[in-house]
N, C-alpha and C positions, 0 to 999 in steps of 0.2 A: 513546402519543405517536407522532407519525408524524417520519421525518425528512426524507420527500420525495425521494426517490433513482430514479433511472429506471437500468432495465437493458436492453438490446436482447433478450437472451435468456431464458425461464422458470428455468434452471437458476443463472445468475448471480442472481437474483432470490433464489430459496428459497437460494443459499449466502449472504444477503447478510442475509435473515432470522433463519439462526441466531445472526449479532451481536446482536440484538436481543432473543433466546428464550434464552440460552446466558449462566449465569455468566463472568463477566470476571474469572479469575482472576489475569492477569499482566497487573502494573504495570509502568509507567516510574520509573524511583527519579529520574527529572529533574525531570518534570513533573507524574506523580501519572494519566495518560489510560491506561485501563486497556483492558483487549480480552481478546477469547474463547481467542484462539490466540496461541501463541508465536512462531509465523512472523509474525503482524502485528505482536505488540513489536517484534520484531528490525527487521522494515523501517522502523517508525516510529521507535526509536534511530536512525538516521542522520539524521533532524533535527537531533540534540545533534549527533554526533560527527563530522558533514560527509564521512561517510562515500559516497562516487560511485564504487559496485563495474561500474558497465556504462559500458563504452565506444565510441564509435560510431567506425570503422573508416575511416569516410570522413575526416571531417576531428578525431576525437580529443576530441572534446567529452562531457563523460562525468554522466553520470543515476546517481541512486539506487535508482530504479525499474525495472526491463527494459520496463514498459509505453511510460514516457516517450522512453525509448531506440528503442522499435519506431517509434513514432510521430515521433520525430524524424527517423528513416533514413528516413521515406517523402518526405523537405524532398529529399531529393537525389537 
């Protein structure tokens, strides 16, 4: 199956590969979407638990993700 995913980089690529090569041993006891790595459960729980650990310095608005947080600090 393909999921259609683009990456800018070769190495974001092949890390992006082993989801898809790679046993999904850790569930979501919420929702059942399961994944390769424990660090990705973890970030995906903050959907349940509205968990928004980054905060952006300017004006306080705060992400679950540091990506989105990056990318929100470049607005100001």
């Amino acid at each position: 199956t393909e999921c259609r995913k683009c990456f800018k980089g070769r190495s974001r690529l092949l890390n992006h590969l082993q989801t898809h090569m790679t046993q999904k041993m850790f569930v979501c006891v919420e929702c059942g979407k399961s994944f390769s790595r424990k660090a990705s459960l973890m970030v995906h729980q903050r959907i349940h638990t509205g968990e928004r650990p980054y905060k952006c310095k300017e004006c306080e608005k705060t992400f679950s993700r540091r990506s989105n947080l990056t990318a929100h600090s470049k607005t100001h």
